[in-house]
MARVO-671692 format. One record per residue: residue in one letter; x, y, z of N, C-alpha, C, O in turn. Coordinates in steps of 0.02 Angstrom, whole numbers, plus 50000, padded with zeros to 5 digits. Layout:
AXYZXYZXYZXYZ ...
end
This chain:
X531785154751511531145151251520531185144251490531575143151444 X530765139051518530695132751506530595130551432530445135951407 X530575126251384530355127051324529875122351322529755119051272 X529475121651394528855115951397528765119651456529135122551495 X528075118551449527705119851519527835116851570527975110851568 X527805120451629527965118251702527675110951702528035105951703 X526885110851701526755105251733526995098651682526935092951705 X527295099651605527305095251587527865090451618527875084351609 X528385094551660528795091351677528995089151738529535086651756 X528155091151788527905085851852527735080751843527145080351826 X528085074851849527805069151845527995064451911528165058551911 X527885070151985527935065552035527325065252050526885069352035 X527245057652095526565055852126526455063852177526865068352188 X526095063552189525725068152261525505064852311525185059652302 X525675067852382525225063552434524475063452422524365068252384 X524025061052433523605062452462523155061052524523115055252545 X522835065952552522625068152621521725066152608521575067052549 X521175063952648520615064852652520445066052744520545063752800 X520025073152696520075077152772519475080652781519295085852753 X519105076552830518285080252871518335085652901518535088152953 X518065086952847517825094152877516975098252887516725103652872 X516785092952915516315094152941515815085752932516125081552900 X515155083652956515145080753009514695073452899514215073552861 X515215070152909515125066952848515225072052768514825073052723 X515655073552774515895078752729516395077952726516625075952779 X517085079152648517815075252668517925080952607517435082752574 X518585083752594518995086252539519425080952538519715079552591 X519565076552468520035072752438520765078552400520815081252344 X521115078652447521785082852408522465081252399522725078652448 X522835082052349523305080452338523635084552307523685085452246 X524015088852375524665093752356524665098252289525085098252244 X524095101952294524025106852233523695103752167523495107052119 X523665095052176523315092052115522605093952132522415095652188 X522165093452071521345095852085521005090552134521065084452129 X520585094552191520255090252235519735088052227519645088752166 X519345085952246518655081752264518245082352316518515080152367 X517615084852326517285084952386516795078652382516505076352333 X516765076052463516285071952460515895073052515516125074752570 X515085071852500514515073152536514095067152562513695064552523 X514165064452634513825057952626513375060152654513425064552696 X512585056452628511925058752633511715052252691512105048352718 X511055052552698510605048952738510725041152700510975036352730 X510525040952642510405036052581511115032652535511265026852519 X511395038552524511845039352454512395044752469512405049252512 X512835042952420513505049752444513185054552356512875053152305 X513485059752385513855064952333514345068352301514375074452309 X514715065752268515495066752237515405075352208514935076752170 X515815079652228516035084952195516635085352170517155085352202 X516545085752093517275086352049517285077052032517025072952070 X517595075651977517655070251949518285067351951518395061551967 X518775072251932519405071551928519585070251846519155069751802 X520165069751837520395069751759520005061151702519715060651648 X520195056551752520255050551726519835046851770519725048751827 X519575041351742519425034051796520015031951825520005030151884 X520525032051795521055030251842521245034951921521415031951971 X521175041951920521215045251969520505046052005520425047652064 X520055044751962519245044352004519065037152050518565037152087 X519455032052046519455025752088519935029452140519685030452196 X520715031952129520855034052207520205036752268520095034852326 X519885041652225519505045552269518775039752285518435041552333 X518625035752262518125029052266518615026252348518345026652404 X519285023852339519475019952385519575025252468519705022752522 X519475032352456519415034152493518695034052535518585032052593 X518295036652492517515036252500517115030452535516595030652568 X517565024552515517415015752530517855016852621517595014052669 X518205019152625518595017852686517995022652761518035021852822 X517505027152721517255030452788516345028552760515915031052796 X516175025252714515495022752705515405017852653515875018352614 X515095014452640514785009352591514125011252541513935008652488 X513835017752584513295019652522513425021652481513855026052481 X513125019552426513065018452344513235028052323513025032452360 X513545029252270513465036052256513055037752195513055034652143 X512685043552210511965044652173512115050652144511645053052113 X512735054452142512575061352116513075062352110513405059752155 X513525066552054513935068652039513985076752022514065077151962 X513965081852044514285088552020514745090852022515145090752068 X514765094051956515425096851932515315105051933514765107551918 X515965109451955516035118051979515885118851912515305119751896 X516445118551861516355119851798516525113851739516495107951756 X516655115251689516865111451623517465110751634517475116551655 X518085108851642518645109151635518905101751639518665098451686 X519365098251595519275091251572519705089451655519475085051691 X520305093251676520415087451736519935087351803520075084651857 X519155092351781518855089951829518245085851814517875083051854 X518225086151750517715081051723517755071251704517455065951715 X518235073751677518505066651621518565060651685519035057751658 X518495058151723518415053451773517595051351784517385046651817 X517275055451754516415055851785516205048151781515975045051829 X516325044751707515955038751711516155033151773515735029151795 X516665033451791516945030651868516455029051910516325023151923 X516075035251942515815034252000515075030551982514775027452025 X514855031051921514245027451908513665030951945513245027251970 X513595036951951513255042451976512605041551916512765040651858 X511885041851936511415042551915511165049951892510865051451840 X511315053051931511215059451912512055065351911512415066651958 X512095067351851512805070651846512565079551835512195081051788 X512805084651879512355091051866513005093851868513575092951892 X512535099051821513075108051804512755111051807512185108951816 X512885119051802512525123051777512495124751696512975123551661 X511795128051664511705127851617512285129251578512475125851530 X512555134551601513255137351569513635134451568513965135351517 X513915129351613514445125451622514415119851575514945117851550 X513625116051554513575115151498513665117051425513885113451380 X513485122851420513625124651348514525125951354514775127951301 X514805125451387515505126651382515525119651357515555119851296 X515525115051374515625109751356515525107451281515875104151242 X514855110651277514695111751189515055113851152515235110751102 X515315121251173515765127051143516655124151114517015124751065 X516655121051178517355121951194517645114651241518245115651247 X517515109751265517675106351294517915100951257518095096251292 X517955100351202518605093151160519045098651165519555097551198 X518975104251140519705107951133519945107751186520535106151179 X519745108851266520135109651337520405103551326521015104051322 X520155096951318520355092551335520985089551295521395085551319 X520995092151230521575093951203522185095951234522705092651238 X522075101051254522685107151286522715103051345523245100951367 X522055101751375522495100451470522655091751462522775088251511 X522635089451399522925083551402523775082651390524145078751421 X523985088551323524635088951331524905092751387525475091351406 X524595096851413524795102951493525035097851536525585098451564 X524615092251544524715086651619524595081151617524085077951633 X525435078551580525355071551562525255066351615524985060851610 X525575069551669525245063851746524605063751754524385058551780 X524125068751737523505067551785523245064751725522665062651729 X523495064151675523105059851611523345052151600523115049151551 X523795048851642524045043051663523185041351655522675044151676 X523285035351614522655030351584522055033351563521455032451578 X522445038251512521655041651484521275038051425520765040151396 X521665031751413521315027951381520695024351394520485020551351 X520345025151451519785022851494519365027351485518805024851479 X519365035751479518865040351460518555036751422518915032951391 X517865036451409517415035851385517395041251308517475039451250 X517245048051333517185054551298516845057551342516555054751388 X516855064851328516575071151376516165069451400515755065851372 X516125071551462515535071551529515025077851502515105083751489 X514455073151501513825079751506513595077651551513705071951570 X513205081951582512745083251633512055079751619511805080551563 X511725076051666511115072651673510545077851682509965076851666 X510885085751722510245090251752510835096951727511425097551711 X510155101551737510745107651741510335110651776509805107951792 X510515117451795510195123851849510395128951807510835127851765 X510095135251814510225144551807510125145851887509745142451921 X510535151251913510375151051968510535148652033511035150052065 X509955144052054510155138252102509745132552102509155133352086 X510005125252122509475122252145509695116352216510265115952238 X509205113052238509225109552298509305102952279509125101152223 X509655097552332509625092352311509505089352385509845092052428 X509095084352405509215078652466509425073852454509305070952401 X509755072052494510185063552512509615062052566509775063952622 X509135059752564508845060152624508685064852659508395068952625 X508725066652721508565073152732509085077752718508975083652702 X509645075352723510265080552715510095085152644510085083052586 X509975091352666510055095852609510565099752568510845103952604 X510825099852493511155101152480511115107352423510945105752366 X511285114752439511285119352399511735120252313512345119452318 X511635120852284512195120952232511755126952188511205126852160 X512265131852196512245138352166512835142652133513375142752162 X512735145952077513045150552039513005156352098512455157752121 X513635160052125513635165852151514215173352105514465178552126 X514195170052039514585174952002515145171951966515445167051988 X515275174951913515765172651879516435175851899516625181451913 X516865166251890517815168651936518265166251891518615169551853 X518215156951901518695153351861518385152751804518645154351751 X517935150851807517645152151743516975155751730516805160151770 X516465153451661515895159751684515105156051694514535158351692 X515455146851710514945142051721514995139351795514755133951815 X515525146551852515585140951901514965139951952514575144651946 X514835137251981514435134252059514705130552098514965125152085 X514665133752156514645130852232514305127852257513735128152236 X514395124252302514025118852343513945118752418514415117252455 X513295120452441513385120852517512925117452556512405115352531 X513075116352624512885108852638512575112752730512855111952784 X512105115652719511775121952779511815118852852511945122052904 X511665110752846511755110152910512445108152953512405105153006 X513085110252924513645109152940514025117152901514645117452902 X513725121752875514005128152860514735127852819515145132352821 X514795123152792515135120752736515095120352674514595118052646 X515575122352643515565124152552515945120252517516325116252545 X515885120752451516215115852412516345122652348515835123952315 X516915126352335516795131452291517305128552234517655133152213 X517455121952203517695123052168518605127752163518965126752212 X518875131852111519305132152080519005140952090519135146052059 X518645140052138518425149952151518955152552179519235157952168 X519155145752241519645147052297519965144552288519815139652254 X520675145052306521255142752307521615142852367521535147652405 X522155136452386522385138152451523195135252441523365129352434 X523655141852445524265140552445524465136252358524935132952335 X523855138452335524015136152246523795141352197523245144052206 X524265143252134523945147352102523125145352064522895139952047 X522835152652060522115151152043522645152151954523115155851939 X522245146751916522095145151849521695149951816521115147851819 X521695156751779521375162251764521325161751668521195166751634 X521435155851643521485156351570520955157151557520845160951510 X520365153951594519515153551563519305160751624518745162651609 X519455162851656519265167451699518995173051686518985174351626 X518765176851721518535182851738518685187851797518345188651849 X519385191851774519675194851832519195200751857519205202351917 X518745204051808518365209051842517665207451883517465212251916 X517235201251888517025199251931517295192751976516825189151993 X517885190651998517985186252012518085189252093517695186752132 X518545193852119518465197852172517685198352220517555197052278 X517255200952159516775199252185516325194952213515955196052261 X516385188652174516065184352174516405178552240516125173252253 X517065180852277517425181052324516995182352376516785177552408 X516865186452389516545192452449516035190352457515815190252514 X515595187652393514875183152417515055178752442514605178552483 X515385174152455515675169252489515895170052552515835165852596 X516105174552555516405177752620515615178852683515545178052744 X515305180352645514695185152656514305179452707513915181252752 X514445173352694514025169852689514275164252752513985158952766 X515025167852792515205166952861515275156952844514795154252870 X515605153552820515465149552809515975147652864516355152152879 X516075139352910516625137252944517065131952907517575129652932 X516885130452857517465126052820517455126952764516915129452749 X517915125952704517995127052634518325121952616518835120352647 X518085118352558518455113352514518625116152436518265115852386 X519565120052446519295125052375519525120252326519575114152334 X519685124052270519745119352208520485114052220520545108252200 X521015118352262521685118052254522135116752329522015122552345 X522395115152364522635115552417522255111952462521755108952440 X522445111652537522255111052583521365112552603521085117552581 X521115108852634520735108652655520605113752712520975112752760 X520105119752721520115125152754519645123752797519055122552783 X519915123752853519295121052925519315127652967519885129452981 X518905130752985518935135353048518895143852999519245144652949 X518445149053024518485156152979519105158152965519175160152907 X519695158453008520225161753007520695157452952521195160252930 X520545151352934520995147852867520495149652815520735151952764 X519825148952816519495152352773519555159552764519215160152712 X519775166052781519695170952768520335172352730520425174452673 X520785170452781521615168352725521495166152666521785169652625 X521105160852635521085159352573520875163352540521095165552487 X520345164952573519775170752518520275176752501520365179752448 X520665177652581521155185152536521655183252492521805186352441 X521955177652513522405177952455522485174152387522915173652344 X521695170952402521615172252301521515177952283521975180552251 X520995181152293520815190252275521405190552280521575185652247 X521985193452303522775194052299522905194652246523025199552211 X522865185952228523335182852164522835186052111523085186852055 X522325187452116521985187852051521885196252035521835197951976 X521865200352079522115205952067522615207952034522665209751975 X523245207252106524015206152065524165204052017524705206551999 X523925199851976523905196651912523755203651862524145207451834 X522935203551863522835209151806523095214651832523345217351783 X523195217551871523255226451882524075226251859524395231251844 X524285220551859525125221651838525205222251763525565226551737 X524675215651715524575216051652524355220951604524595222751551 X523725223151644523375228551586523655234851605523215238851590 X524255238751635524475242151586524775240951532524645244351482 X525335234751529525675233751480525175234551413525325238151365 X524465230051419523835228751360523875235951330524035237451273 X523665240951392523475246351361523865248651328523605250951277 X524635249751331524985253551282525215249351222525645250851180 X524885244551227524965236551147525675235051180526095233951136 X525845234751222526555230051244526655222851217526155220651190 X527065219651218527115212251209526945208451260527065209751319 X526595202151232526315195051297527075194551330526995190351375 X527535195851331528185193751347528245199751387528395198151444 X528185205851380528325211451427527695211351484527835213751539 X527015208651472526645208051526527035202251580527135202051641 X527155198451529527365190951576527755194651628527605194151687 X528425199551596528875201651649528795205951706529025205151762 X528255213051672527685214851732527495211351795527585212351855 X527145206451754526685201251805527085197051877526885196151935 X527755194951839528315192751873528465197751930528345197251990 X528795203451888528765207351959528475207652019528785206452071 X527655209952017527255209052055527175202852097527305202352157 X526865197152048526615190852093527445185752120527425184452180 X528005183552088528365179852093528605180952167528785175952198 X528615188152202528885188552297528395186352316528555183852370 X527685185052306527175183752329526735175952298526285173552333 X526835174252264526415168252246526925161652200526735156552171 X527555164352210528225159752186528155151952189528225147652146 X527975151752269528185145752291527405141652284527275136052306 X527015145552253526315142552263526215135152202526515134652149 X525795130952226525785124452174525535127952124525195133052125 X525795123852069525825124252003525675131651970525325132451920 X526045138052014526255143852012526545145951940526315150951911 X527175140851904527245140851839526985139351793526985142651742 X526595132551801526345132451760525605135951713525475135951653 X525185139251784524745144251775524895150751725524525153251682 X525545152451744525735159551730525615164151647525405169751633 X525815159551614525545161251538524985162351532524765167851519 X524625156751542523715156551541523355165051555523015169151524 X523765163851641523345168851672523655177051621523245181351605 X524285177651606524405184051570523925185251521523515189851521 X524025179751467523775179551418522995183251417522845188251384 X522535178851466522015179451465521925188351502521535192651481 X522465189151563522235197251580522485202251519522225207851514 X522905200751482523015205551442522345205351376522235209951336 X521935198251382521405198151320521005203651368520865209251348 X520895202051413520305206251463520155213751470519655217351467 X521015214751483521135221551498520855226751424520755232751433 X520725222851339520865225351306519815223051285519495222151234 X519735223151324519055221551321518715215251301518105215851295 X518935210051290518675203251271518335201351347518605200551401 X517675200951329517505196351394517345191051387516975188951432 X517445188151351517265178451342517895176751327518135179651279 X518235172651355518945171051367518865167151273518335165651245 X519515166451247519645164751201519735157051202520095154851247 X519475153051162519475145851193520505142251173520925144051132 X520515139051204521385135851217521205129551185520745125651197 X521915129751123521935123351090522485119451121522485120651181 X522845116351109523435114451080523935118251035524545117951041 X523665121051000524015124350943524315131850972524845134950966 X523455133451016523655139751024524085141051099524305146551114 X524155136051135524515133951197525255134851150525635139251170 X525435131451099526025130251087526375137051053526985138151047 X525675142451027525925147851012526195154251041526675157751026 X525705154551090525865156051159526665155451186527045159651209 X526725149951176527115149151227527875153251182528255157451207 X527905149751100528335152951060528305160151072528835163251078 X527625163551077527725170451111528325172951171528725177651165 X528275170051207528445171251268529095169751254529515173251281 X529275165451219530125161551215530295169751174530715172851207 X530055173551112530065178851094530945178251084531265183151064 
end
């Protein structure tokens, strides 16, 4: 095994793609790096996801500038997580929303993420000297709430806890289009350190439920048409199954984080190997199914310290 994390030792650019999927609606993606949805309204656009930095939140500006000129008025974020936050002051968004929960994560726990996912991914932190400090939210929701761009109506709702236990989706009714965040994944591993493997399946299926024709997930490709959408939906549930059902036996009989890891390998590596940033996920996600399996349901918050202990685990 590596004696640094996978992603610390990506430091190639990524393409990136901006791709309509549906009728003034765009996923900003770049090859397994975290995406961006954008919503252009009657009035004003709507940025989903921030991105890590102002430096990577102007890419997604020069995209936005290339298919409209209206001003952007709103910013939401799925959850707390610094490479989807830490870009927020960029867009100069008047109103910045979470959900309530996704806030108090930020309270709880969000200098420490930003800690850890700053040494995790030293590329997407290229000019983090421009952060300001943590993104809070201007509004929050429990629940759900509505937003207009004009008439264009925009849903943003909690349908269950996955990636994390503050996430929300975004749906946009008159084009049957979603914005789910880091729920879905496409051809990239789902990130399970802050997760919840025993409702996350579920909280899948509401999605499903809900017959949507395009998906902008957290990770991959842009999903246009049911049949690339239903593929995604199965094979995150996949990865996130396969993940714990391989781990928590090891939990249950007190095995070592190092004998789950090899479990886990078994299972997911013929199946989710070649997936973006597949390695570098892999600790996280053990770690956290073996806390799960053993009954912790509030994920344990990730330092630095404890990233680096971890990992000495695993070297074992």
């Amino acid at each position: 095994m590596s004696k640094v994390f996978a992603s610390q030792g990506d430091m190639s650019e990524k393409k990136i793609s901006f791709t309509e999927v549906g009728r003034g609606l765009y996923a900003f993606t770049a090859e397994g790096d975290p995406n961006t949805g954008v919503i252009i309204g009657d009035d004003s656009v709507m940025i989903v996801e921030a991105q890590a930095t102002p430096r990577l939140a102007r890419k997604v500006i020069e995209c936005v500038r290339g298919v409209t000129d209206k001003p952007i008025s709103h910013l939401v974020l799925t959850h707390y997580h610094a490479v989807r936050v830490l870009g927020a002051a960029e867009y100069g968004a008047e109103q910045i929303i979470m959900s309530d929960t996704a806030r108090s994560m930020v309270a709880e726990r969000g200098k420490e993420d930003w800690e850890s996912e700053f040494t995790r991914f030293p590329r997407l932190f290229q000019g983090h000297e421009e952060i300001p400090g943590l993104t809070w939210p201007t509004s929050t929701f429990t629940g759900s709430m509505s937003v207009y761009l004009g008439k264009r109506r925009i849903d943003i709702m909690q349908l269950g806890r996955a990636h994390t236990a503050g996430d929300a989706v975004i749906y946009v009714g008159d084009q049957n289009v979603m914005f789910t965040g880091d729920i879905v994944e496409y051809h990239s591993a789902c990130y399970c350190g802050d997760g919840h493997y025993g409702d996350w399946p579920a909280t899948l299926e509401r999605i499903r439920a809900r017959q949507v024709d395009a998906i902008a997930p957290g990770r991959g490709d842009a999903l246009v048409g049911r049949e690339m959408v239903d593929a995604a939906l199965d094979s995150t549930a996949d990865f996130v199954t396969s993940t714990y059902r391989s781990v928590a036996p090891v939990a249950y009989r007190q095995g070592s984080l190092k004998e789950a890891m090899a479990a886990c390998r078994q299972i997911c590596d013929p199946k989710f190997g070649d997936y973006a940033i597949y390695e570098h996920c892999l600790p996280f996600n053990v770690a956290r199914a073996y806390d799960e399996a053993l009954g912790m349901d509030t994920p344990r918050i990730w330092t630095a310290e404890r990233d680096a202990a971890m990992w000495e685990a695993l070297q074992g």
